[in-house]
C-alpha positions in Angstrom: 89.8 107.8 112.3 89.5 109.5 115.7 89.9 107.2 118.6 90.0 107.9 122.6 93.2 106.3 124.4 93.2 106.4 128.2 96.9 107.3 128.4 97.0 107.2 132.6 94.5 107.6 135.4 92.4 110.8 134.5 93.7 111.4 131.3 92.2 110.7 128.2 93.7 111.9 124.8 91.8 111.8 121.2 94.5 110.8 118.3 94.0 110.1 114.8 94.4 106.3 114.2 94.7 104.5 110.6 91.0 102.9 110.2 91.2 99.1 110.6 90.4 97.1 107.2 88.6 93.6 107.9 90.2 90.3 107.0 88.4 87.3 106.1 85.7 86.9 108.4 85.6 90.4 110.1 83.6 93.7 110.0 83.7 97.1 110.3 82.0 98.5 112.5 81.1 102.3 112.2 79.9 103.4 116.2 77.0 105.1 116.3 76.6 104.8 120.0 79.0 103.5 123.0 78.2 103.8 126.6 80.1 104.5 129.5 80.6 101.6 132.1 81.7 100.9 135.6 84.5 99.0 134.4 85.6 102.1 132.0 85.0 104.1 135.1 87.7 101.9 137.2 90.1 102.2 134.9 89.5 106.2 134.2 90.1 106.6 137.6 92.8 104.0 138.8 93.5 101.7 136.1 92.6 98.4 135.4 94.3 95.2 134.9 92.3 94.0 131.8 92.6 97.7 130.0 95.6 98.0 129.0 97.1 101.8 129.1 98.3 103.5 127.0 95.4 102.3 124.8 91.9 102.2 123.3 88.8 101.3 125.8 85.3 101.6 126.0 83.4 98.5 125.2 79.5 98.5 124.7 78.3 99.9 121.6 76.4 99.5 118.2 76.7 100.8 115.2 76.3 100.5 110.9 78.6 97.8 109.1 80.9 99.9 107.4 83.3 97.3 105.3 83.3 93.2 105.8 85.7 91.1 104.8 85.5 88.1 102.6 83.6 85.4 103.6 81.0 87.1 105.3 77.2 86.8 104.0 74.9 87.1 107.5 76.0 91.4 106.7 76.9 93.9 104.4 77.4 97.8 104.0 74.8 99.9 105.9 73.5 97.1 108.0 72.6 98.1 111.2 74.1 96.2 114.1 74.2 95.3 117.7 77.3 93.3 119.6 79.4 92.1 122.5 83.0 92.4 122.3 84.2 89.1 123.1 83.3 85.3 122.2 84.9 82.5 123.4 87.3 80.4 121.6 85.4 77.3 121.4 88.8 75.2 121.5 90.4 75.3 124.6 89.2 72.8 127.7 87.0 74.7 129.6 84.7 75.5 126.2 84.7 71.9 125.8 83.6 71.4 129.3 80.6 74.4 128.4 81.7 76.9 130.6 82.2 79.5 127.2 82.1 82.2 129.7 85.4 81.2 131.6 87.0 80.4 127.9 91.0 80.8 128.9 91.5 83.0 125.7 88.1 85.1 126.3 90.0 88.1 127.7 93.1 88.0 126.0 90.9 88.2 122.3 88.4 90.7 123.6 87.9 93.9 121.6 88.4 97.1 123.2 87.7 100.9 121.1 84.0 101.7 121.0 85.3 105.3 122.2 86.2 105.6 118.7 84.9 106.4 115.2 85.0 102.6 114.1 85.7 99.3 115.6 87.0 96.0 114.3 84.7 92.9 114.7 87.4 89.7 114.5 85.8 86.3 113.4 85.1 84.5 116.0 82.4 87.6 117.8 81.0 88.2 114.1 80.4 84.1 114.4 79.1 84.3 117.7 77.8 87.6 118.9 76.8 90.0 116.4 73.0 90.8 115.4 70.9 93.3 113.3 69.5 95.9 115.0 65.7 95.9 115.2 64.2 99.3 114.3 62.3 99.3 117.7 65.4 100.4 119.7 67.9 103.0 119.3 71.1 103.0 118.9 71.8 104.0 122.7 69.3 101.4 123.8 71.0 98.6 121.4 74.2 99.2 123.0 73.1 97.7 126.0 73.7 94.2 125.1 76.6 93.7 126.7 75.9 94.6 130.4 72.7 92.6 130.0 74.4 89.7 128.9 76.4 90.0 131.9 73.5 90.4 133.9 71.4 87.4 132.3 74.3 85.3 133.3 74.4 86.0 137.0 69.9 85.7 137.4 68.9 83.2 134.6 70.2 80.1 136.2 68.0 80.7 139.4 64.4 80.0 138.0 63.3 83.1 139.7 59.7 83.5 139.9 56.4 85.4 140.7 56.4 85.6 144.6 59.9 85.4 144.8 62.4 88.5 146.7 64.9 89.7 145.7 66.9 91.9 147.2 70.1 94.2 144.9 72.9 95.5 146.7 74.2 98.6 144.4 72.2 101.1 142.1 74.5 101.7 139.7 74.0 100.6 135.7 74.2 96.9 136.8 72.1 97.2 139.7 69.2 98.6 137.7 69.7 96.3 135.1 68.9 93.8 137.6 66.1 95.3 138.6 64.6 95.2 135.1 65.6 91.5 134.7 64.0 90.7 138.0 61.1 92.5 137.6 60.5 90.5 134.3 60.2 87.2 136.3 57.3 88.7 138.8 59.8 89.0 141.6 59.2 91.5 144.3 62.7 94.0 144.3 64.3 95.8 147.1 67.7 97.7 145.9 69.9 99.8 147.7 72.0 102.2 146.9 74.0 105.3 147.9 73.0 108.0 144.9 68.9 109.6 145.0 69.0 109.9 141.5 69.7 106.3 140.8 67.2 105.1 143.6 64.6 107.8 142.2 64.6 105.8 138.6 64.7 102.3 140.4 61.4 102.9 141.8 60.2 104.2 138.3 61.3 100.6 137.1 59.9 98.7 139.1 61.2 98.3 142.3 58.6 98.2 145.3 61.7 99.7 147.6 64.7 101.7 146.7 66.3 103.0 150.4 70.1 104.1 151.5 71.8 101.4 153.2 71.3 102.7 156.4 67.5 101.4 155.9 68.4 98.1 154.7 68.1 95.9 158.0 64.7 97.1 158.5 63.9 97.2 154.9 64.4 93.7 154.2 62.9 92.1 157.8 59.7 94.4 156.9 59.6 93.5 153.4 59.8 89.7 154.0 58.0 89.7 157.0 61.1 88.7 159.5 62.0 85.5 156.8 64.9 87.4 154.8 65.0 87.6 151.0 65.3 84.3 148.3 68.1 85.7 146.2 70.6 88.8 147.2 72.7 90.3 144.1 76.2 92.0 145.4 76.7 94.5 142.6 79.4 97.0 144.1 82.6 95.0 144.4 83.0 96.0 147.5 84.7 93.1 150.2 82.5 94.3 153.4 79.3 94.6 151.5 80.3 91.4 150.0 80.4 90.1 154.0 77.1 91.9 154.6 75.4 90.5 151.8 74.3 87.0 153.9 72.7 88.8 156.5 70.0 89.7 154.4 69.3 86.5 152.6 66.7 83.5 154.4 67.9 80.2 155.1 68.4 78.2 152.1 68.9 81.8 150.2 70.9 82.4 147.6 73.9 85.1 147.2 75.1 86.3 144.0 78.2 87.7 143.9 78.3 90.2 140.7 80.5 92.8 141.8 83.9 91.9 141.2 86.6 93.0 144.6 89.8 94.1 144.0 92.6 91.3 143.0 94.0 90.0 146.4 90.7 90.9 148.4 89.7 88.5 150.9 86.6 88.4 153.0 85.2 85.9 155.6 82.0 84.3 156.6 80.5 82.6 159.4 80.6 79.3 158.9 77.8 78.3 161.3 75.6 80.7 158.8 76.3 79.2 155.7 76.2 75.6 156.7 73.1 75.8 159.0 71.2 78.0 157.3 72.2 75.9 153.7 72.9 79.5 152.1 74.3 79.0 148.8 77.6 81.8 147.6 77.6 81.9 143.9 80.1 84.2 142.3 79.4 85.4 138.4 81.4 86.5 135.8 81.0 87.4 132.1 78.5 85.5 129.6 77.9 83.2 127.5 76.9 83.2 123.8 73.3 81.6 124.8 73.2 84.8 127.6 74.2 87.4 124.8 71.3 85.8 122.4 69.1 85.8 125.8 69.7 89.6 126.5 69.2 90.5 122.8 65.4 89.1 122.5 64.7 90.9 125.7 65.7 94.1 124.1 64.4 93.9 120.9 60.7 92.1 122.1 60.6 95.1 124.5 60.7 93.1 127.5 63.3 95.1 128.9 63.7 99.1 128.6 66.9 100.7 129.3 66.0 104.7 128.5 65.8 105.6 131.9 69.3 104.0 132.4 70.4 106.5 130.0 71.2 110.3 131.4 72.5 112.0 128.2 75.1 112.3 125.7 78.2 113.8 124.7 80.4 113.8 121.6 83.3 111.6 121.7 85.5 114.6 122.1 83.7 115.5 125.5 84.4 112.0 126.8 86.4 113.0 129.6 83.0 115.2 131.0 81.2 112.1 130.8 83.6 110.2 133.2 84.0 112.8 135.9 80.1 113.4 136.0 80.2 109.6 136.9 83.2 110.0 139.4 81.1 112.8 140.6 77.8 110.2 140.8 75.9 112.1 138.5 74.0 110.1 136.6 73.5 106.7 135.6 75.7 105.9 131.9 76.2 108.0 128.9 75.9 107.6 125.8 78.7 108.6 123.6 77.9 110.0 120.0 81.4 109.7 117.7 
């Protein structure tokens, strides 16, 4: 099969590869769709400590079961399917404490590859985190599980409501994504963000204001009358915007820390703010398998429509296009077609 391996920063190289065969309790997957994402983008530019180089990446995909492996009745040849590519291990202390999402073997037993032809499903994601595809969504739009899941993670726990703000720091794929999500719940959304294009399709949405950062302070006093928003999502990783992000917030706020810094990054916060003003930090990371089956009936009820997130496709052979578009900040993510 034809796969993509991100040999070093920039460089991207399509090999032949054998095609995987499942064992018991695996599946085949044949892509029909994989997107690009911010984390591909990292490591496309700089590398990145969980994609491993030289080697297979991309990560958010669907496709049509190809082959299963014995064991396996839920699927069979031609079935059309949607996925995450990791699960956690169930086993280890921190599953049995609930938190699946920190699972200490999550990331070692993820599976990297949708920048291929086929992918190989292991056991314990066909077990936990694998669906049908509902005839309703494409391909391109069924791929979107994933980043949802992530996203469904960081906003579900908060209850958000009709009448509530919320204000998103970041208009990339994740940023939007929260937009949709929030915009679900009845919550008024501000989101800022550096790109027109990507502030353009905010508005189109759902979000009452889409503005540069240079507008945010007056943004967010005007748009909460002086009080400061309920809930502020950090979704560009970045360590100052991760210090800015509690000025925008009203006592008692919460700050949701989605974008993840650099390893070794530290920031600093006034302490007189957070205890005072009772603001609440909450850092996020990955999903669960209840977020993953959370994201998947908001896609497939139609409650959440990712099209617009979408800003065209290339061949897996033109992969490399796709990326420095991105590094260029044109568009939003692109669907890759094997």
């Amino acid at each position: 099969m034809l796969a993509a391996l991100l040999v070093e920063p920039k460089r991207i190289e399509l090999q032949e590869v054998e095609t995987p065969r499942p064992s018991k309790g695996e599946i085949l997957v044949k892509i029909k769709a994989a997107l690009t994402c911010g984390t591909d983008l990292k490591a496309f530019l700089r590398g990145h400590p969980m994609i491993p180089m030289p080697g297979v990446f991309g990560h958010e995909f669907s496709g049509i079961v190809a082959d299963v492996g014995k064991g396996i009745k839920e699927f069979k040849a031609g079935d059309e399917i949607m996925a995450v590519h990791s699960a956690p291990c169930l086993e280890c202390s921190l599953c049995k404490k609930g938190l699946y999402n920190l699972c200490e073997k999550i990331m070692k037993t993820k599976v990297l590859g949708a920048f291929a032809e086929y992918i190989l499903l292991p056991a314990h994601i066909v077990k936990q985190n694998i669906f049908p595809k509902p005839q309703n969504l494409s391909f391109e739009e069924a791929a979107f599980l994933e980043p949802l899941s992530c996203v469904v993670h960081g906003m579900e726990p908060y209850g958000i409501k009709e009448g509530d703000s919320v204000f998103i720091i970041g208009s990339g794929p994740i940023g939007l994504l929260h937009v949709c999500l929030a915009k679900t719940k009845g919550a008024g959304v501000a989101i800022t963000g550096m790109e027109e294009e990507r502030l353009k399709v905010a508005k189109e949405i759902g979000s009452e204001i889409a503005v540069k950062p240079e507008r945010i302070g007056e943004v967010v006093k005007d748009f909460t009358d002086g009080l400061g928003v309920d809930y502020v999502f950090e979704c560009t990783g970045q360590p100052d915007v991760w210090q800015d992000s509690v000025n925008y917030v009203r006592r008692g706020g919460t700050v949701i820390l989605f974008g993840g810094c650099k390893t070794g990054t530290t920031v600093t916060y006034d302490t007189k703010r957070l205890h005072y003003d009772e603001i609440t930090l909450k850092g996020v990371f990955h999903f669960t398998p209840e977020d993953v089956k959370k994201a998947y009936n908001l896609l497939k009820d139609g409650k959440i429509k990712v099209s617009k997130l979408i800003s065209g496709s290339y061949p897996l052979k033109e992969l490399k296009t796709a990326f420095e578009r991105l590094m260029r900040g044109e568009g939003i993510k692109y669907a890759i077609i094997p």
